[in-house]
NUKOL-61821 format. One record per atom (N, C-alpha, C): chain; residue number from 1; atom name; x, y, z. Coordinates in nm, 4 decimals, decimal comma. Each point is the difference from the previous one (the first is absolute). Layout:
! residues N
{torba 'A'; NUM; 'CA'; {X; Y; Z}} ...
! end
This chain:
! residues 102
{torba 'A'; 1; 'N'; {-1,3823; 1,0097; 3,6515}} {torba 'A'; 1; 'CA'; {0,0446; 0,0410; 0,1322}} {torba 'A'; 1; 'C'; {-0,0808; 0,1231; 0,0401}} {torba 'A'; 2; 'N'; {-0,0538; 0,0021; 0,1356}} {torba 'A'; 2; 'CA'; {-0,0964; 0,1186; 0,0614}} {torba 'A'; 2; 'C'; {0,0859; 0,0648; 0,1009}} {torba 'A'; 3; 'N'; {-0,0513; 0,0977; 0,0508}} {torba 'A'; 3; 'CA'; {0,0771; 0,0766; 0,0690}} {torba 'A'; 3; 'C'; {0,1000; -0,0631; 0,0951}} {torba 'A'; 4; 'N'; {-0,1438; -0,0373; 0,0867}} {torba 'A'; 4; 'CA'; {0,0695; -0,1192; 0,1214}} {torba 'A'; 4; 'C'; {0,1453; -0,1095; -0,0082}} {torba 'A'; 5; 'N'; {-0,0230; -0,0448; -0,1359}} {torba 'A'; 5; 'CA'; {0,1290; -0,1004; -0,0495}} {torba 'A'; 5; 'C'; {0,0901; 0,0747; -0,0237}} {torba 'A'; 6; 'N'; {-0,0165; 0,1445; -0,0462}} {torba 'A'; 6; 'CA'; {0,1434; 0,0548; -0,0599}} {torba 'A'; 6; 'C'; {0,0316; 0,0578; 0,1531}} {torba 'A'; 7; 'N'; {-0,0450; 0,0331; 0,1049}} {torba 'A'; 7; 'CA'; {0,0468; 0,0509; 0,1392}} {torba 'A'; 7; 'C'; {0,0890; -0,1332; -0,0034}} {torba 'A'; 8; 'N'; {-0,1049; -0,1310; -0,0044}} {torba 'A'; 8; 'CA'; {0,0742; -0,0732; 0,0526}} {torba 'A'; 8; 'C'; {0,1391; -0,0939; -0,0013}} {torba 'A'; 9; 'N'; {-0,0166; 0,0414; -0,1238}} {torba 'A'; 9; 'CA'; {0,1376; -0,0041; -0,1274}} {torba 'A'; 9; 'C'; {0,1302; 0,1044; 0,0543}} {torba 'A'; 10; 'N'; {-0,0254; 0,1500; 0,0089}} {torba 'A'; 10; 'CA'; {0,0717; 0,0902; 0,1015}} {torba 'A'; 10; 'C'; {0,0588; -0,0709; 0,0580}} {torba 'A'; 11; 'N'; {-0,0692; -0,0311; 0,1397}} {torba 'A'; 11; 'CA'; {0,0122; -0,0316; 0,1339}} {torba 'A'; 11; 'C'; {0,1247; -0,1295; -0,0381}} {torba 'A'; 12; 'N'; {0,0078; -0,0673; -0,1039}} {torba 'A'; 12; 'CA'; {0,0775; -0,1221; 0,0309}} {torba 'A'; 12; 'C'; {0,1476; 0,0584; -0,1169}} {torba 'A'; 13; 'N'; {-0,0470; 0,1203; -0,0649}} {torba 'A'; 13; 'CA'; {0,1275; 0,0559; -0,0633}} {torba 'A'; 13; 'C'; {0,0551; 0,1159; 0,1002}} {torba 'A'; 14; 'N'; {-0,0686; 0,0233; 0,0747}} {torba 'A'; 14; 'CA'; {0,1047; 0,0931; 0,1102}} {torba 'A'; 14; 'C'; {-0,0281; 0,0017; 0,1593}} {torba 'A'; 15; 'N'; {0,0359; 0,0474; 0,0792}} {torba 'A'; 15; 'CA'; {-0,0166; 0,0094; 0,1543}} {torba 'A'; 15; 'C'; {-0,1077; 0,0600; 0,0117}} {torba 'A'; 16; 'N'; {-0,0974; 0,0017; -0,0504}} {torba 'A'; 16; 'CA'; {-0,1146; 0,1394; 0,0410}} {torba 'A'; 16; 'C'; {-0,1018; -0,1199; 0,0006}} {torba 'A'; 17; 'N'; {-0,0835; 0,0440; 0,1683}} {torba 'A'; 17; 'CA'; {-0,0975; -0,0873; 0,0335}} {torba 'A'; 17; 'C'; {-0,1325; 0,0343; -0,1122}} {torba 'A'; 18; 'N'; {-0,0944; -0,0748; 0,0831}} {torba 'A'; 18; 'CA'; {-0,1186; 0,0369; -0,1260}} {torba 'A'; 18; 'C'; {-0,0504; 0,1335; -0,0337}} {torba 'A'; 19; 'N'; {-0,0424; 0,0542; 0,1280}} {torba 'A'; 19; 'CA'; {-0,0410; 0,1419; 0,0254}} {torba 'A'; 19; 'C'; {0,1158; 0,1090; -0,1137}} {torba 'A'; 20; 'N'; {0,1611; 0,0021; 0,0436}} {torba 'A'; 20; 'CA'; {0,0617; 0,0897; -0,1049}} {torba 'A'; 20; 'C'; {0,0053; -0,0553; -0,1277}} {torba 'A'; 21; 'N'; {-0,0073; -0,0898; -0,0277}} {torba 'A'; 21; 'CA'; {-0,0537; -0,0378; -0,1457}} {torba 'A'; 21; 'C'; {-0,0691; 0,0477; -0,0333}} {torba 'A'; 22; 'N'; {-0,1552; -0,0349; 0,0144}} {torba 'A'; 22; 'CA'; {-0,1086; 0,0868; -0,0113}} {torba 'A'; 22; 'C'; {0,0285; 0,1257; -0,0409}} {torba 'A'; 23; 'N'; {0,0297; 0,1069; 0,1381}} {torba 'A'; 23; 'CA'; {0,0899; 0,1111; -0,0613}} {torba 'A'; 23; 'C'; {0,0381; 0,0465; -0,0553}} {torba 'A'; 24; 'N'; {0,1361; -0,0624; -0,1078}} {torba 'A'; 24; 'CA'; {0,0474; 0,0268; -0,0629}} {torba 'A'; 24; 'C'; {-0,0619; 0,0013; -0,1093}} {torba 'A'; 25; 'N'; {-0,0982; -0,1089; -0,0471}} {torba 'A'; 25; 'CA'; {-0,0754; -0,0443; -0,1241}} {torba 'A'; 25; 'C'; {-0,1059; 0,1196; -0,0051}} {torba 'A'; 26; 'N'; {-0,0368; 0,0302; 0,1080}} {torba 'A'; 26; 'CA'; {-0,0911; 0,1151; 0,0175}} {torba 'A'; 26; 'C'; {0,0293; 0,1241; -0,0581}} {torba 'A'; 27; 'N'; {0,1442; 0,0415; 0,1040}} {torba 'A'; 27; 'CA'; {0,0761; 0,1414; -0,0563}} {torba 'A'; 27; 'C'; {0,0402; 0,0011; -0,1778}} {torba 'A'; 28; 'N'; {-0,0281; -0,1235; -0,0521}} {torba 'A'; 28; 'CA'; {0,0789; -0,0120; -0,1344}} {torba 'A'; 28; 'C'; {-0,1614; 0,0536; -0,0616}} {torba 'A'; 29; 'N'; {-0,0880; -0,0782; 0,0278}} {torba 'A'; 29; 'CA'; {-0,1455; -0,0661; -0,1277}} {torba 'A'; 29; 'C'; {-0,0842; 0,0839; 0,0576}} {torba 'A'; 30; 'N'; {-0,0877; 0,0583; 0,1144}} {torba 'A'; 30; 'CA'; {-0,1138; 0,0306; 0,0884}} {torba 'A'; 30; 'C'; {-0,0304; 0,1137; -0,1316}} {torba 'A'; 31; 'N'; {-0,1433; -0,0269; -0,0191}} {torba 'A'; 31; 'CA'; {-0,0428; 0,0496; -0,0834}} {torba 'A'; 31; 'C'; {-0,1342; 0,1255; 0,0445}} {torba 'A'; 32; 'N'; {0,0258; 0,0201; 0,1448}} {torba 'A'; 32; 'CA'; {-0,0762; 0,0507; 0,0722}} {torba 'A'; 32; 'C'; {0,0136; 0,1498; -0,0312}} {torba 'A'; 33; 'N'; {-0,1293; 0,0573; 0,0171}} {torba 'A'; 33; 'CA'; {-0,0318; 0,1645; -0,0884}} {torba 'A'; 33; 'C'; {0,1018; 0,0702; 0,1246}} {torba 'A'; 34; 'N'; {-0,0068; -0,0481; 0,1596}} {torba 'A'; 34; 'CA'; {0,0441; 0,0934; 0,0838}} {torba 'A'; 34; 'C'; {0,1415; 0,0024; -0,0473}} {torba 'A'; 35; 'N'; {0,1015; 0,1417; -0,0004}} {torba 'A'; 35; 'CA'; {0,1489; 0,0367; -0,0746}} {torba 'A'; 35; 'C'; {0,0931; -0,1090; 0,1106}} {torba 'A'; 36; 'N'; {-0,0326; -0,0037; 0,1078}} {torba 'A'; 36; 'CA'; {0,1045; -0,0658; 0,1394}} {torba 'A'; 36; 'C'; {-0,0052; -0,1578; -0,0572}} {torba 'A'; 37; 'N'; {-0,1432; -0,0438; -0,0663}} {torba 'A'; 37; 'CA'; {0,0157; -0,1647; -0,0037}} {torba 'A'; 37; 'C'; {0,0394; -0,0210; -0,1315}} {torba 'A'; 38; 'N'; {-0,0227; 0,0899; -0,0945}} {torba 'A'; 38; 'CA'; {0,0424; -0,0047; -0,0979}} {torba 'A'; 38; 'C'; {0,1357; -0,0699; -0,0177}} {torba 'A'; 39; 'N'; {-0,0189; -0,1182; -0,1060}} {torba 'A'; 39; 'CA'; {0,1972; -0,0721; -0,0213}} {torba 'A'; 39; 'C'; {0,0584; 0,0720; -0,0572}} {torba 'A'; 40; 'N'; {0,0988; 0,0040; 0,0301}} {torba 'A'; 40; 'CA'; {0,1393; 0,0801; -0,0952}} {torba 'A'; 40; 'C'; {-0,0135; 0,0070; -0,1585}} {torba 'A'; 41; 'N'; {-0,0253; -0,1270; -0,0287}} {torba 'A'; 41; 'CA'; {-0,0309; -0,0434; -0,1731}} {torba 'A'; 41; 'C'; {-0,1020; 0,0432; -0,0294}} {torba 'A'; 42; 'N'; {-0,0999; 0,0017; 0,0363}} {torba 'A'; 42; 'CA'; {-0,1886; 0,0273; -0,0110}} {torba 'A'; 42; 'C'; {0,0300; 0,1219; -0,0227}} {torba 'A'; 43; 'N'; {0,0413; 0,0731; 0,1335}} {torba 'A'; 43; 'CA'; {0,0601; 0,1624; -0,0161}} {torba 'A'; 43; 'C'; {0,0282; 0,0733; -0,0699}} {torba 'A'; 44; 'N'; {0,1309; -0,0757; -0,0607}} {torba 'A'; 44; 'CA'; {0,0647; 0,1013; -0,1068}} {torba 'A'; 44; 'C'; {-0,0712; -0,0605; -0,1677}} {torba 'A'; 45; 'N'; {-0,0034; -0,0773; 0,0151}} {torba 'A'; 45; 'CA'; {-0,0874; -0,0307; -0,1451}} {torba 'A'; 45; 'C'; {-0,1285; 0,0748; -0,0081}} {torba 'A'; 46; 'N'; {-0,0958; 0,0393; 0,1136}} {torba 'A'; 46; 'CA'; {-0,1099; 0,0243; 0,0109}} {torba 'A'; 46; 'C'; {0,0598; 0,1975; -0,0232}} {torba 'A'; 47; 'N'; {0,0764; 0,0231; 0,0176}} {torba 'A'; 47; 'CA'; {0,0234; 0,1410; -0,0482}} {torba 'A'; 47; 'C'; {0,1008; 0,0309; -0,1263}} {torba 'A'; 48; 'N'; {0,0525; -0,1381; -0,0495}} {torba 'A'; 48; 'CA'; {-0,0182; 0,0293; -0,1225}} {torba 'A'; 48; 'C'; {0,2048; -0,0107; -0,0700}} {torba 'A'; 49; 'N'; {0,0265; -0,0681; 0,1475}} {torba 'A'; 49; 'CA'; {0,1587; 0,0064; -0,0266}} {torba 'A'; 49; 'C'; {0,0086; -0,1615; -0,0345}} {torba 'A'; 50; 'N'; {0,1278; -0,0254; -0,0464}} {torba 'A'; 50; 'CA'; {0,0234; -0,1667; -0,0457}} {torba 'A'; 50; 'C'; {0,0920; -0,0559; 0,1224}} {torba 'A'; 51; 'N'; {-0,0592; -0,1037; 0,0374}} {torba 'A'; 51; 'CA'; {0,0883; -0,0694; 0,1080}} {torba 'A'; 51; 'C'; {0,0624; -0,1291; -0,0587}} {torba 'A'; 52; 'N'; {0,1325; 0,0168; -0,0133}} {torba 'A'; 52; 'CA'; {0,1223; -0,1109; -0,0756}} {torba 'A'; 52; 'C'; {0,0513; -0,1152; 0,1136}} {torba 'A'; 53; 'N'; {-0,0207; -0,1060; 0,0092}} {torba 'A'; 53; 'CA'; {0,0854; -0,0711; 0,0762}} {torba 'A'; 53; 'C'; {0,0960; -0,0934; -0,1080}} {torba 'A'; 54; 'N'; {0,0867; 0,0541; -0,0247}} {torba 'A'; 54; 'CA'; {0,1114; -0,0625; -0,0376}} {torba 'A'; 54; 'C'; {0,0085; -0,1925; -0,0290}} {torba 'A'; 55; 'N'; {-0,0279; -0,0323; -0,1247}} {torba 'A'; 55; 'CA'; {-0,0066; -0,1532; -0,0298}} {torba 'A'; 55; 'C'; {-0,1223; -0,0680; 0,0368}} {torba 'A'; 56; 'N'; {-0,0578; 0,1047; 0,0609}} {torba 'A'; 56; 'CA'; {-0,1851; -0,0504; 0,0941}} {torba 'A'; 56; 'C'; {-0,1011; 0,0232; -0,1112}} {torba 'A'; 57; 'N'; {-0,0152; 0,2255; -0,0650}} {torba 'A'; 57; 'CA'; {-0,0563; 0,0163; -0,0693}} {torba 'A'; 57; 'C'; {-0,0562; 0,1488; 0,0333}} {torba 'A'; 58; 'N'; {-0,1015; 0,0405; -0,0813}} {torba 'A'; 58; 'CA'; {-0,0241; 0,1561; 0,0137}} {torba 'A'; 58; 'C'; {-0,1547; 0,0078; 0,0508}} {torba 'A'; 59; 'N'; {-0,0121; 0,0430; 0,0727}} {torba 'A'; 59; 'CA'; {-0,1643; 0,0184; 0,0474}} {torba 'A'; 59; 'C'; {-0,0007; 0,1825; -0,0318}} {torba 'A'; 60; 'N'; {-0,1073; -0,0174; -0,1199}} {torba 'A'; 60; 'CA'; {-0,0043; 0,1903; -0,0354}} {torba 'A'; 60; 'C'; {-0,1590; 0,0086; -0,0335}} {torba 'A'; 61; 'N'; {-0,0396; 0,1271; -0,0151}} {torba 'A'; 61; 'CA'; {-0,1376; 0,0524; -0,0412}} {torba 'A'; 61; 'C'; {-0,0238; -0,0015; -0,1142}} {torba 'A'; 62; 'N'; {-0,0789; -0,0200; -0,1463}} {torba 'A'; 62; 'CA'; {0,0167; 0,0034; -0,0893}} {torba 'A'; 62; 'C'; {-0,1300; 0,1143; -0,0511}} {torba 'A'; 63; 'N'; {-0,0363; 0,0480; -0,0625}} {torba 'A'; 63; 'CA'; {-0,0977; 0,0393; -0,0714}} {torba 'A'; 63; 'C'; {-0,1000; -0,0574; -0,0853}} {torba 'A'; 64; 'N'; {-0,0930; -0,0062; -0,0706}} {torba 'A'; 64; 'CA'; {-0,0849; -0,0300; -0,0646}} {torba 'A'; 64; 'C'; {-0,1276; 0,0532; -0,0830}} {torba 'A'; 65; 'N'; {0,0476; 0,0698; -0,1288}} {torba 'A'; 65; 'CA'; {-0,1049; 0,1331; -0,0571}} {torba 'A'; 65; 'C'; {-0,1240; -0,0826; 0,0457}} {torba 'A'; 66; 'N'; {-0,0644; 0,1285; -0,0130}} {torba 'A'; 66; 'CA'; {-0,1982; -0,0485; -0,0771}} {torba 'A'; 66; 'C'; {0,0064; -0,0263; -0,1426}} {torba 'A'; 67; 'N'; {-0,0910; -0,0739; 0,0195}} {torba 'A'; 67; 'CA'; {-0,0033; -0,0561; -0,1116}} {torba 'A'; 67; 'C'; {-0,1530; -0,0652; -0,0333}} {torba 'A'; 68; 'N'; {-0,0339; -0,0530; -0,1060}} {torba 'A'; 68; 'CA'; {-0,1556; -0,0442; -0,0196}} {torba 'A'; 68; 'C'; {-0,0206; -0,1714; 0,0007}} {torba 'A'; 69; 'N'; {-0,0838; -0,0413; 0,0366}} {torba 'A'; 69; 'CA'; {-0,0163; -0,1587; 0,0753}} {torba 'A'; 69; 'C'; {-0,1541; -0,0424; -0,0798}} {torba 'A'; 70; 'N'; {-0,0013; -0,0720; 0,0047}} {torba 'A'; 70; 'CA'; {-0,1368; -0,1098; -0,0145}} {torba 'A'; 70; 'C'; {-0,0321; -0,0956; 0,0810}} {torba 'A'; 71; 'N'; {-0,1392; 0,0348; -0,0010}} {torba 'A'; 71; 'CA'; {-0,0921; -0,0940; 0,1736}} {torba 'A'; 71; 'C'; {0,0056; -0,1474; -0,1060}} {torba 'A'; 72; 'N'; {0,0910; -0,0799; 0,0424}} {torba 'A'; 72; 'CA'; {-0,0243; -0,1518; -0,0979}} {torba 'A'; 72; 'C'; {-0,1633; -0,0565; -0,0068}} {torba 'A'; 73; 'N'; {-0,0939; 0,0284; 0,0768}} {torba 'A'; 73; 'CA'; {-0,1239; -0,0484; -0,0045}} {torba 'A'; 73; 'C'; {-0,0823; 0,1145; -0,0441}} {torba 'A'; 74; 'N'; {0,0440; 0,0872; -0,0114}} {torba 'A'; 74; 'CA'; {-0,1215; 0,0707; -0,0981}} {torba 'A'; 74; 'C'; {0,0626; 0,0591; -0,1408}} {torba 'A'; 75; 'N'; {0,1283; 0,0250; 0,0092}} {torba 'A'; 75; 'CA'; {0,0547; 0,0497; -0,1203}} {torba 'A'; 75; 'C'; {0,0170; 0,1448; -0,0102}} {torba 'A'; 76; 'N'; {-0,0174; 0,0647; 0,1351}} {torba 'A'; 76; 'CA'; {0,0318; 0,1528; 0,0289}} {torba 'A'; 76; 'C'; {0,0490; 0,0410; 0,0370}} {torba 'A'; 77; 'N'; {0,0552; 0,1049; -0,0927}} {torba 'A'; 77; 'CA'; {0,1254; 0,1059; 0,0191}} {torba 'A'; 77; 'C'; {-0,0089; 0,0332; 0,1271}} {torba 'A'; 78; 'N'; {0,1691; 0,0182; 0,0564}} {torba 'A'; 78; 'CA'; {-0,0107; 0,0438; 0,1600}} {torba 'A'; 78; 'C'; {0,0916; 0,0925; 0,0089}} {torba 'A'; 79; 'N'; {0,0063; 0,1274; 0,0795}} {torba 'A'; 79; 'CA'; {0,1302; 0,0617; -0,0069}} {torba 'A'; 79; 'C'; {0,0661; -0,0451; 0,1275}} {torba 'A'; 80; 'N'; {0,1343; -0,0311; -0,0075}} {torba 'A'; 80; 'CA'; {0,0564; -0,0812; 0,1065}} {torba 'A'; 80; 'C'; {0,1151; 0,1327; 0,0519}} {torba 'A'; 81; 'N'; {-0,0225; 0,0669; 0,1109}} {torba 'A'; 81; 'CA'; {0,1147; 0,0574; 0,0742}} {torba 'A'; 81; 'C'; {0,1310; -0,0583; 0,0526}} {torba 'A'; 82; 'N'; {0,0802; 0,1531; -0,0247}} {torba 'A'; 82; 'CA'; {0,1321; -0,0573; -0,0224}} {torba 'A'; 82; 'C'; {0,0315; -0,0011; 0,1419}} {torba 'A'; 83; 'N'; {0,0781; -0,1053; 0,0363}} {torba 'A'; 83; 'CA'; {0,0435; -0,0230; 0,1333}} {torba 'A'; 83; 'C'; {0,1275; -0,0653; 0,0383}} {torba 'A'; 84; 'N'; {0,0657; 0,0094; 0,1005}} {torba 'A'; 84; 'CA'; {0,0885; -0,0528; 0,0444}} {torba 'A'; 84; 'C'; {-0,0094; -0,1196; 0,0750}} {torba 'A'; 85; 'N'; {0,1523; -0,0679; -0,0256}} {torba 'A'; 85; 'CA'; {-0,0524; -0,1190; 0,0780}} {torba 'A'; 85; 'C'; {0,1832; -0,0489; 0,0022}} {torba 'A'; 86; 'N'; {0,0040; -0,1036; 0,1105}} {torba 'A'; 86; 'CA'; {0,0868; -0,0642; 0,0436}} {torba 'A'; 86; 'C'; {0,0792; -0,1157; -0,1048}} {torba 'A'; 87; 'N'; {0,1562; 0,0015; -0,0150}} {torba 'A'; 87; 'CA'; {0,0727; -0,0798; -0,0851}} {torba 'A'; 87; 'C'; {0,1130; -0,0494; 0,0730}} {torba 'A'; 88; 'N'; {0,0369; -0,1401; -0,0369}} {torba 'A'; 88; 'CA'; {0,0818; -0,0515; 0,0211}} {torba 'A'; 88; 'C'; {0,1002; -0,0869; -0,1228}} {torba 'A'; 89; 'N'; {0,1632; 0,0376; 0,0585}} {torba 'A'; 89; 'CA'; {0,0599; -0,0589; -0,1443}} {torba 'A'; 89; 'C'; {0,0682; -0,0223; 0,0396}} {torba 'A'; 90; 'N'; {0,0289; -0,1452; 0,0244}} {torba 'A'; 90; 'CA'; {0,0541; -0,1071; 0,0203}} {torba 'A'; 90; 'C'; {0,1701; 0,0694; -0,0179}} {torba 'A'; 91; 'N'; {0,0937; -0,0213; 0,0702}} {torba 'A'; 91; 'CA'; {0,1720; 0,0125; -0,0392}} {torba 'A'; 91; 'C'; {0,0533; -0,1143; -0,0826}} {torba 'A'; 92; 'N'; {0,0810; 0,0048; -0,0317}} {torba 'A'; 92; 'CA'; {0,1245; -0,1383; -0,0780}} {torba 'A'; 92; 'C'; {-0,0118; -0,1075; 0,0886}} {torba 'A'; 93; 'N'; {0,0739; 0,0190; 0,0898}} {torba 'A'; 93; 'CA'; {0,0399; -0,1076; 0,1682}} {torba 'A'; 93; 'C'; {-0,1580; -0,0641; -0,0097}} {torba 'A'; 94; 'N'; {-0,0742; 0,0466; 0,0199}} {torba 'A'; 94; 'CA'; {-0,1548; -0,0443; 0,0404}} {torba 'A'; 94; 'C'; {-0,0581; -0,0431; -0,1342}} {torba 'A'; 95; 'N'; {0,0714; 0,0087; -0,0716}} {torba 'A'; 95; 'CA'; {-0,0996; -0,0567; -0,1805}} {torba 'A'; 95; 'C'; {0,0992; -0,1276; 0,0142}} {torba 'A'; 96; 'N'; {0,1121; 0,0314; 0,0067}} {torba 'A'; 96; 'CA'; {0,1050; -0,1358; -0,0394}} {torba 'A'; 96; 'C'; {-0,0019; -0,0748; 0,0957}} {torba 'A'; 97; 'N'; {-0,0831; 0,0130; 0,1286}} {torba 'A'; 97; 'CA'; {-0,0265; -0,0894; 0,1114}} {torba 'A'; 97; 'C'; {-0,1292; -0,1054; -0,0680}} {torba 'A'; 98; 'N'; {-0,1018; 0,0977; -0,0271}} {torba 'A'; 98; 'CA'; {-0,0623; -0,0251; -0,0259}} {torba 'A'; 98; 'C'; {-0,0288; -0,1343; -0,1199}} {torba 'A'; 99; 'N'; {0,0848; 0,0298; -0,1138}} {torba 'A'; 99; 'CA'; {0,0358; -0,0614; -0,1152}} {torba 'A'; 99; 'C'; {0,0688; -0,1435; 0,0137}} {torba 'A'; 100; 'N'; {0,0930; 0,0028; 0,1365}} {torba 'A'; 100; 'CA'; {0,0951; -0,0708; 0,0385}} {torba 'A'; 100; 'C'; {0,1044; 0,0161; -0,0932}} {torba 'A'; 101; 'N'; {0,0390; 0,1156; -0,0322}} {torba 'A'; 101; 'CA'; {0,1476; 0,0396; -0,0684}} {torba 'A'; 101; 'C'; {0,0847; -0,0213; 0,1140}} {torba 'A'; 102; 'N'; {-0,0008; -0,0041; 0,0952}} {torba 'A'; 102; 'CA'; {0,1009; 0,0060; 0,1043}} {torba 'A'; 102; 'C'; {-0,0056; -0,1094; 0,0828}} 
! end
């Protein structure tokens, strides 16, 4: 499913034409550097807080030391910087959906 299908998925789970769909999917995900387009979720994960939706799952920042790597085609040591990066972890409700426990 691409963006377009999940608007359009919205649109037939609630009253909101295409345009506030959009919207909303926007205000949630927009991954845009400007702070105003910035999504709510992108947002607060991107500064470093955990966003919980209840039975959905946790979208948080995680860390990642430096550490030392190898170029697979030549066989050389690499020093790899430590960096941050984006996580997602699945809730119960959304694993046991998933599983078809339910």
């Amino acid at each position: 499913m691409n963006k377009s299908e999940l608007i359009e998925a919205l649109m037939k789970k609630t009253d909101l034409n295409k345009r506030q769909a959009a919207d909303v999917l926007n205000a949630l995900f927009s991954t845009s550097d400007d702070k105003k387009k910035t999504g709510i979720i992108t947002g607060q994960v991107a500064k470093g807080d955990k966003v919980t939706l209840t039975g959905f799952g946790t979208f948080e920042r995680r860390a990642r030391k430096a550490r030392t790597g190898r170029n697979p085609q030549t066989g050389e040591t690499l020093k790899i910087k430590a960096a941050k990066y984006p996580a997602f972890a699945a809730g119960k409700a959304f694993k046991d959906r998933v599983h078809k426990k339910k």
